[in-house]
C-alpha positions in Angstrom: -95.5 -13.4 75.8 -92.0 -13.5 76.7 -89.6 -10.7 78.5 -86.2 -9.6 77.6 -84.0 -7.3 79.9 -81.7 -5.6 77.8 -77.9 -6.6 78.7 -75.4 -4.5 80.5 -71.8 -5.1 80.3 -69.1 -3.1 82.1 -67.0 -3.0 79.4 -67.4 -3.6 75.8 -64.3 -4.1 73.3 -65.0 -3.5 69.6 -63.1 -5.9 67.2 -61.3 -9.3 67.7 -58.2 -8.6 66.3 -54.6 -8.5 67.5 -55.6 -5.5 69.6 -58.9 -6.5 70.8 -57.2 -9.9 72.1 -54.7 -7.6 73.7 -57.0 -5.3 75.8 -59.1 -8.2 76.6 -56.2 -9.7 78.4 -55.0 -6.4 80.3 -58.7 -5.9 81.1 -59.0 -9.7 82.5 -56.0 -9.4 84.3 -55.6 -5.8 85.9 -59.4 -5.0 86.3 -60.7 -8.4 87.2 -64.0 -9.2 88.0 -65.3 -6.6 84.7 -68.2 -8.4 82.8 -67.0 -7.6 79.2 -67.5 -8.9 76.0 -65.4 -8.8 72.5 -68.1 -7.6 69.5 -66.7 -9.1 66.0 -68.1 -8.1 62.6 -67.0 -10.3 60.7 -67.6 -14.6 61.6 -63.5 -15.2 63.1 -61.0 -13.4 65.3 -57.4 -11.8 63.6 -58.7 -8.6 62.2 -56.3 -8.2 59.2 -54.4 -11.3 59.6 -57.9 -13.1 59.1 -59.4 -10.8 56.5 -55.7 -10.6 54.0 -55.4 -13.8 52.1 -53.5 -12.4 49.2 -50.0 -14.6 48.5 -47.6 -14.4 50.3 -49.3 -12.1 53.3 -46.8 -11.3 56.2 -45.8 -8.5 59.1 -43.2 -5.9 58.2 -42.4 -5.3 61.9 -40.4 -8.7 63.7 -43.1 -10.2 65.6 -40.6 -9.9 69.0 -42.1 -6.4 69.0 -45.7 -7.0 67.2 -46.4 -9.8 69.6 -47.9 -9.4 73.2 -45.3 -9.0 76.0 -47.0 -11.6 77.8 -46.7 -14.6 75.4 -43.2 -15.5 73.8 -43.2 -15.4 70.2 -41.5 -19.0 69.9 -41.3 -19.3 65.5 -38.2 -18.9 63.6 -39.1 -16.7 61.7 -38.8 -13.2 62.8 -40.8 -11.5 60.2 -43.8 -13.9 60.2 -46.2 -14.9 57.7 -50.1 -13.8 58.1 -51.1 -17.6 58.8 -48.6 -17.8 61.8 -49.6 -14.7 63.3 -53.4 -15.5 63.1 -52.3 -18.8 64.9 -50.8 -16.5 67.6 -53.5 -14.7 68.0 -56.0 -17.5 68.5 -53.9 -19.6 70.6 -53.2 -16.4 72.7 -57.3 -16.2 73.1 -57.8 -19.8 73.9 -55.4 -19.7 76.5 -56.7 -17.2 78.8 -60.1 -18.2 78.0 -60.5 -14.8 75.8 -62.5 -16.8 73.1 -65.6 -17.2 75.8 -66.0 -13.2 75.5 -66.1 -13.1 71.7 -69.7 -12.1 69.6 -68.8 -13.3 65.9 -71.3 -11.5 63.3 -71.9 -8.8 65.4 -71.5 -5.0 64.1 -71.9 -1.8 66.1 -74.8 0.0 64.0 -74.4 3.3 66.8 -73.2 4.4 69.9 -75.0 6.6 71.8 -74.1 8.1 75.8 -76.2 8.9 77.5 -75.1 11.5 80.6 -78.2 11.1 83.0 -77.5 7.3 83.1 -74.0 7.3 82.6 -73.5 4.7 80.2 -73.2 3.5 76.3 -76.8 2.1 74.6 -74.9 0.1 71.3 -77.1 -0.6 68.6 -76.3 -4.3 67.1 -76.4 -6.0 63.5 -76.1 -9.7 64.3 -76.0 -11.8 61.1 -77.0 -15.5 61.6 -74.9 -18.2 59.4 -77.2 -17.6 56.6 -76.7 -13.7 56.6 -79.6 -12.5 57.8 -79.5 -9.7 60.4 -81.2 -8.9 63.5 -80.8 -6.0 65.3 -81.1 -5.5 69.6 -79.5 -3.2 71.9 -76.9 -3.9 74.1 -75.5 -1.4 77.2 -72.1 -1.0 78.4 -70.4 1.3 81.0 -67.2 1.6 78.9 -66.3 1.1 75.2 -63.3 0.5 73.8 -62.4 1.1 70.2 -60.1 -2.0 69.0 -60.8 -2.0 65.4 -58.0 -0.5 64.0 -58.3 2.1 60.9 -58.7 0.4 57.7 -62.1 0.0 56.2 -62.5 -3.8 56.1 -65.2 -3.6 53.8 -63.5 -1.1 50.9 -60.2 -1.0 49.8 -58.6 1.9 48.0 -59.8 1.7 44.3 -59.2 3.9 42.0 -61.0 4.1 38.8 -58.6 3.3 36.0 -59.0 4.5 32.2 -60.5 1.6 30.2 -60.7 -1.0 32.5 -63.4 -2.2 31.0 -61.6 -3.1 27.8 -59.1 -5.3 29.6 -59.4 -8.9 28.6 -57.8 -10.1 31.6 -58.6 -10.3 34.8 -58.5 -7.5 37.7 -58.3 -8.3 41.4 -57.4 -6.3 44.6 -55.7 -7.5 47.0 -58.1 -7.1 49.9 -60.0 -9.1 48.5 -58.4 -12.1 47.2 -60.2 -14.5 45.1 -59.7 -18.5 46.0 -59.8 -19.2 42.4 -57.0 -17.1 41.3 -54.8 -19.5 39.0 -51.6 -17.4 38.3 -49.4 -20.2 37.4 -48.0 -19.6 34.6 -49.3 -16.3 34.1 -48.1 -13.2 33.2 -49.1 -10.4 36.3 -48.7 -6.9 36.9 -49.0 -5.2 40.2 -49.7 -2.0 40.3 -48.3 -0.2 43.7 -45.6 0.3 45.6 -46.3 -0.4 49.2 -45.8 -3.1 51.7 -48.4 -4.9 49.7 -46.8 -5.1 46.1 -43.5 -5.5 47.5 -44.8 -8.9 49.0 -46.6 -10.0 46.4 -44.3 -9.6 43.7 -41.5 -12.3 45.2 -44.8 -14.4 46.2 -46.2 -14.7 43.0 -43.3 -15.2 40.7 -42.7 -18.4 41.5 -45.2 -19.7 39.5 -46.4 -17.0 37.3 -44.3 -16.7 34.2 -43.4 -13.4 35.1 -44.3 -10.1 37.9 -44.0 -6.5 36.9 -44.4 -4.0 39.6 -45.8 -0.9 38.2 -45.2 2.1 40.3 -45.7 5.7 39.5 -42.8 6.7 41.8 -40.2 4.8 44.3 -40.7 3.3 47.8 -38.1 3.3 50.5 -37.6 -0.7 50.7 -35.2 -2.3 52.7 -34.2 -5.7 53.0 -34.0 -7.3 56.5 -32.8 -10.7 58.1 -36.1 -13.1 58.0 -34.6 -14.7 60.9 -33.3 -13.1 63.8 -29.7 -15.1 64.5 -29.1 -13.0 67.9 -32.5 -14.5 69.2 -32.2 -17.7 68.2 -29.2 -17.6 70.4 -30.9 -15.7 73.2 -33.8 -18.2 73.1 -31.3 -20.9 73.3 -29.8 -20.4 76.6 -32.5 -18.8 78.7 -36.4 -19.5 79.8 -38.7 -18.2 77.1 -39.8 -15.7 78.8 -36.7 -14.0 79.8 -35.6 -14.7 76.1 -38.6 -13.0 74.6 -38.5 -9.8 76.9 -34.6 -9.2 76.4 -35.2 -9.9 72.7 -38.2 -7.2 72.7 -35.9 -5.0 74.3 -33.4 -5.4 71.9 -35.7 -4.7 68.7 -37.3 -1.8 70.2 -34.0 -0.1 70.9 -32.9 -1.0 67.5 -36.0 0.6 65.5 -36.4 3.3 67.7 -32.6 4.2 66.9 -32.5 4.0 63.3 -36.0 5.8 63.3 -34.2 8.7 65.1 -31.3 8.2 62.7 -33.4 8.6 59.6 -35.1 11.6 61.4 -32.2 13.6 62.0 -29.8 12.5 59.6 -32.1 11.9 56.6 -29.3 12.3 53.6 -26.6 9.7 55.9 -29.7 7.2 55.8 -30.6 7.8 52.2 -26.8 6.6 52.0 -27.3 3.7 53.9 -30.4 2.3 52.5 -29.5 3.1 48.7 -26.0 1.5 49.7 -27.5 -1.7 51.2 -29.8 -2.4 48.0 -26.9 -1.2 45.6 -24.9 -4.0 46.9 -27.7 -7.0 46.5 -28.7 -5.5 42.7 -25.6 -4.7 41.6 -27.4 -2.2 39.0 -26.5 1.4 39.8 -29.1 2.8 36.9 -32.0 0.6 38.5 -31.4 1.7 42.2 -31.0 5.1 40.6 -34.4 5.2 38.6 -36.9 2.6 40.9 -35.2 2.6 44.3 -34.6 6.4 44.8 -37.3 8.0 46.0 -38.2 11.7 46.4 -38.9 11.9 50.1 -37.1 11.0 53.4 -36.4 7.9 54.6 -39.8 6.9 57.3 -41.7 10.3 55.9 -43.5 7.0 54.6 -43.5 3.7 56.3 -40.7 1.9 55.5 -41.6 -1.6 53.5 -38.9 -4.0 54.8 -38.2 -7.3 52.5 -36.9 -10.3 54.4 -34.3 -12.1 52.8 -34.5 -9.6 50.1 -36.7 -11.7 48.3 -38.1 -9.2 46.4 -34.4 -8.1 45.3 -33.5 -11.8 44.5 -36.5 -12.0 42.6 -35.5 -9.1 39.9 -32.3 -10.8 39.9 -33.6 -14.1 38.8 -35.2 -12.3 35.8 -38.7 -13.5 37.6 -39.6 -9.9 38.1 -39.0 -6.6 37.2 -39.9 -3.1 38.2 -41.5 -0.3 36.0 -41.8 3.4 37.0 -44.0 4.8 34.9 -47.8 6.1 34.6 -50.8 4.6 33.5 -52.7 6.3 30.5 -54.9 3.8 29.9 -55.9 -0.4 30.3 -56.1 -2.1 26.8 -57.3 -5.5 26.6 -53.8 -6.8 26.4 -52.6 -5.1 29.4 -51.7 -1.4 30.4 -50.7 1.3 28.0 -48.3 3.7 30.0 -47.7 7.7 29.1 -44.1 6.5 27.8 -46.2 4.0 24.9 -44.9 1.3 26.3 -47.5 -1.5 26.8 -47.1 -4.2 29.6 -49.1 -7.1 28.4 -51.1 -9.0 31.2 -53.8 -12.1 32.1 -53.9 -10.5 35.7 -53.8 -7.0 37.0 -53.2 -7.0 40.9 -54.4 -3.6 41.9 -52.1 -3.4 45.2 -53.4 1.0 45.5 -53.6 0.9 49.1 -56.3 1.2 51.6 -59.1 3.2 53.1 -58.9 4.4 57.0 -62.3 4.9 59.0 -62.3 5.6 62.6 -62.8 3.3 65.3 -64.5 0.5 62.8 -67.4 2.7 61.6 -68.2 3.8 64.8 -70.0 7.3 65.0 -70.2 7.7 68.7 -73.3 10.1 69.1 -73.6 11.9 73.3 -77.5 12.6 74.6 -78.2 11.8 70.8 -76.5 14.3 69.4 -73.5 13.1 66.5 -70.0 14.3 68.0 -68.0 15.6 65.0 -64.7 13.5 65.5 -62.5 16.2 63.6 -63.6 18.5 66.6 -62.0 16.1 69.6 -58.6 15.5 70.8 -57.0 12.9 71.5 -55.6 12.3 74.9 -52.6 9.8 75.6 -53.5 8.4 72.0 -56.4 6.8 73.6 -59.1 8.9 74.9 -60.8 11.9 73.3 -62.6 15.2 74.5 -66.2 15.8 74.4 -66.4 11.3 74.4 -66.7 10.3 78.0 -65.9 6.4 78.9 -64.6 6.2 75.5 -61.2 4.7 74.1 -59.5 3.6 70.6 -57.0 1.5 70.2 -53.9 3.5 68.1 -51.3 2.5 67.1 -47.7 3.2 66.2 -46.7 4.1 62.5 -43.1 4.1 62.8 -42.7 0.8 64.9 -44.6 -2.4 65.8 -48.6 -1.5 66.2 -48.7 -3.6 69.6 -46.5 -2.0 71.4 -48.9 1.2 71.9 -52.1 -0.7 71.8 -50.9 -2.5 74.8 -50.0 0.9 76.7 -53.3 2.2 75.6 -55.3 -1.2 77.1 -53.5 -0.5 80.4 -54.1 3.0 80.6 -57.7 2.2 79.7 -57.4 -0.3 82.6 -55.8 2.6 84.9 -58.6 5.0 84.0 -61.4 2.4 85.0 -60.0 1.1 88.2 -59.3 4.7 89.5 -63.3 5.5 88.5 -63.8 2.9 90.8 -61.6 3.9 93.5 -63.2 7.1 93.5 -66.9 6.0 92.8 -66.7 8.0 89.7 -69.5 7.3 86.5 -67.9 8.6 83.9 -64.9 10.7 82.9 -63.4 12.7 80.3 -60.4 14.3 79.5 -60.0 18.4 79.1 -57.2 19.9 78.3 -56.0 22.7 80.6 -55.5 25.9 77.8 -55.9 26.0 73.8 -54.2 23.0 72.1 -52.5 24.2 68.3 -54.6 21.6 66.0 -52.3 18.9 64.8 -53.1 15.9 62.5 -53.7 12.7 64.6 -51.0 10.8 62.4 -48.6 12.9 60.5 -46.9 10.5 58.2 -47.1 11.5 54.1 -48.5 8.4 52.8 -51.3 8.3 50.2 -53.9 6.1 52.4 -53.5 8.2 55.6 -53.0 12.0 54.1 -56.9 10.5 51.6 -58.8 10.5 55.2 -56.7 12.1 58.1 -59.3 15.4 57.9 -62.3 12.8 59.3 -60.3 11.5 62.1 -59.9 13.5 65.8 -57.0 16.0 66.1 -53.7 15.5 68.3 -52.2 18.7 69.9 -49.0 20.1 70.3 -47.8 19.3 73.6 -47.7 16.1 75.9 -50.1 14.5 76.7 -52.4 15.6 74.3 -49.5 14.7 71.4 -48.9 11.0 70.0 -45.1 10.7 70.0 -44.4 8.0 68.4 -41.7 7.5 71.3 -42.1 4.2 73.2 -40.1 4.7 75.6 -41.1 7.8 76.2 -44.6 6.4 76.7 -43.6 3.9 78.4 -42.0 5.4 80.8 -44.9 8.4 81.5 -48.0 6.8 80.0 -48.6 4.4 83.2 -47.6 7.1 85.8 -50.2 9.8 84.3 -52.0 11.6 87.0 -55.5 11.0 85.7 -56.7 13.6 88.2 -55.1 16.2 86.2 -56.6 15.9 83.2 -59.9 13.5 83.9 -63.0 15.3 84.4 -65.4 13.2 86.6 -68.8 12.4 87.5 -69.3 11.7 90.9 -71.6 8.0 90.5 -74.1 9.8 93.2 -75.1 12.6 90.9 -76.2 10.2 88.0 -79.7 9.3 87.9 -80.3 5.3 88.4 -81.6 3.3 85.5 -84.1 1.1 85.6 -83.5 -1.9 83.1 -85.5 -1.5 80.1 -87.7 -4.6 79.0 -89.0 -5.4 75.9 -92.4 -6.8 75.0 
């Protein structure tokens, strides 16, 4: 009869994407000594630069900004394809010995604090390589939420009138089959987001021709796939200094053209109609596919290196339709105007679904904590959740560049527990917040789920600016003491470590 002590880890980091390689370096480097480990669902490291496979699959921030400040992005290209950034990611892991830390297969089933022992019990779904699953408990002092929030398992699908009847075939982009012969083929993508506008130059190539079908325009903008200036930066000075200067130019840059569209939104409607006036040459099709309703960055921008998406309209390879569906026939889609746009493939680029933190439904003493109810502090911790951070990023710039402020702040918060021999903390704001949504931009995918995810409010630091140099210049000189509630480690109850039989 054998015995099994259940594990304890001082810190556990859910997901093994960009971010979770991230904070497992800040946490390897600034709290050192931490046992910690890296809990994967799925059987490889990227996150969405592993799970995408879909043509063409790329970044529409330059990775100068998206990569980690402490490895040089050293590609041409500035705006990088999803294979090169996977690569990035797992060399970054291998080199610091990250890879050691990761649990492939490995799902959080529930998280549940306890406040007498001061700690996380995790519930685990391992999956062996023949898919079956176990389940064991695992215990942490500190868990951080790296996952993102898209549902890796669901993409947005909406049910489309007599898709049944289509002859064709329908695929989603999430999900892209390895047998998918488009060659030849004629293909319509439905959507008008980052996805479609990378697919469409991607797949018409080969396929005989690519209609985008969109029910109303996207700001798109086409942008340099190479970055000239930092080729010459990179040139003359140690890769290092090169890649910091660069990252400093490019966050100047987007956060100034952010602020631009933000305060003069009709100048950069201007701009940005101007720009793709000039590469089309069509006045009527900027006017009736290019022009949208709202705002420039109400909605993510989708940026289009080389304007390859332009150049592939102009080559007659593609076209755009702006239009709705009324129904799928079997030779294609029937739209409300009558017109039919005959198809062998339908790529069904409608988006995505968010869930917060990866699925996890952190639960304190056993009771569920309604997420909707918490606030967010510094975009990383939340009320009525102690020892508990998510990884968020930024929706109007690179996604790394607050996931890495939010690992070192996570990094702050535990060394200062241990400096003051504190168990656990949690923040509490001082006064009544006004209830804001946690991300506040209009599109489709995060206005279908915002209402299950925690609430910012409407001052600092208990609002997400979408700043970074604000937050980089306050984030790291917080006074946790101000807004960290503690337990004093003598007050909590010592655990013995449970055994199984």
């Amino acid at each position: 009869m054998s015995q099994t002590a259940t594990e304890h880890l001082d810190v556990v980091i859910v997901g093994a994407g960009l971010s979770g390689i991230g904070a497992a370096y800040r946490l390897q480097t600034e709290c050192r000594g931490k046992s910690y480990a890296i809990l994967e669902a799925r059987a490889a490291m990227g996150g969405t630069w592993d799970l995408f496979r879909y043509p063409g699959i790329r970044s529409d921030s330059d990775m100068f900004t998206l990569g980690y400040p402490f490895k040089p992005w050293r590609d041409a290209k500035s705006i990088a394809d999803g294979p090169s950034i996977l690569r990035y990611i797992e060399e970054t892991a291998a080199e610091h010995r990250i890879d050691r830390h990761i649990r492939y297969s490995t799902k959080v089933v529930s998280a549940d604090w306890s406040t007498k022992s001061a700690r996380w019990t995790l519930t685990l779904e391992e999956r062996d390589a023949h898919g079956a699953a176990t389940r064991r408990e695992l215990t942490c002092g500190f868990l951080y939420a790296c996952a993102g929030y898209f549902n890796y398992d669901q993409g947005h699908a909406p049910e489309f009138p007599g898709a049944a009847a289509f002859s064709g075939r329908i695929v989603h982009p999430q999900f892209w089959p390895d047998d998918l012969d488009y060659a030849g083929k004629r293909v319509v993508v439905i959507g008008s987001g980052a996805t479609a506008v990378t697919l469409v130059p991607s797949m018409a190539g080969e396929a005989e021709r690519v209609t985008m079908l969109q029910r109303s325009p996207t700001w798109i903008s086409a942008v340099p796939g190479r970055d000239k200036t930092a080729d010459r930066i990179r040139s003359y000075l140690p890769a290092n200094l090169a890649h910091r200067l660069i990252r400093t130019k490019n966050i100047l840059f987007n956060i100034g053209f952010y602020q631009y569209c933000q305060r003069r939104p009709e100048a950069a409607k201007k701009l940005l109609l101007g720009l793709t006036t000039r590469i089309l040459k069509d006045e009527q099709a900027v006017a009736e596919h290019f022009t949208p309703s709202y705002n420039p960055w109400d909605q993510r921008l989708c940026a289009v290196p080389n304007a390859d998406f332009f150049k592939a309209m102009k080559k007659g390879k593609a076209e755009v339709v702006t239009d709705h569906i009324e129904t799928f026939v079997p030779e294609g889609i029937r739209l409300k105007s009558s017109r039919i746009l005959e198809a062998d493939i339908i790529v069904t680029a409608t988006g995505l679904q968010m869930l917060a933190f990866g699925g996890i439904a952190p639960h304190v003493d056993g009771a569920p904590v309604t997420l909707a109810d918490q606030f967010v502090w510094q975009g990383a911790m939340l009320t009525g959740v102690p020892n508990f951070a998510v990884c968020i990023g930024y929706t109007n710039a690179s996604w790394t560049l607050r996931a890495d402020l939010s690992s070192r702040l996570v990094c702050k918060v535990i060394n200062h527990m241990d400096r003051n021999d504190y168990a656990a903390v949690v923040p509490q704001p001082e006064g009544a917040l006004v209830e804001q949504p946690l991300l506040t931009l209009a599109s489709g995918y995060i206005q279908r789920s915002i209402a299950d995810f925690p609430r910012q409010g409407d001052r600092h630091p208990w609002r997400i600016r979408q700043n970074y140099l604000l937050d980089s210049a306050t984030i790291m000189r917080t006074d946790l003491a101000k807004t960290l509630a503690a337990t004093p480690r003598s007050t909590v109850r010592k655990t013995t470590v449970p055994v199984t039989v």
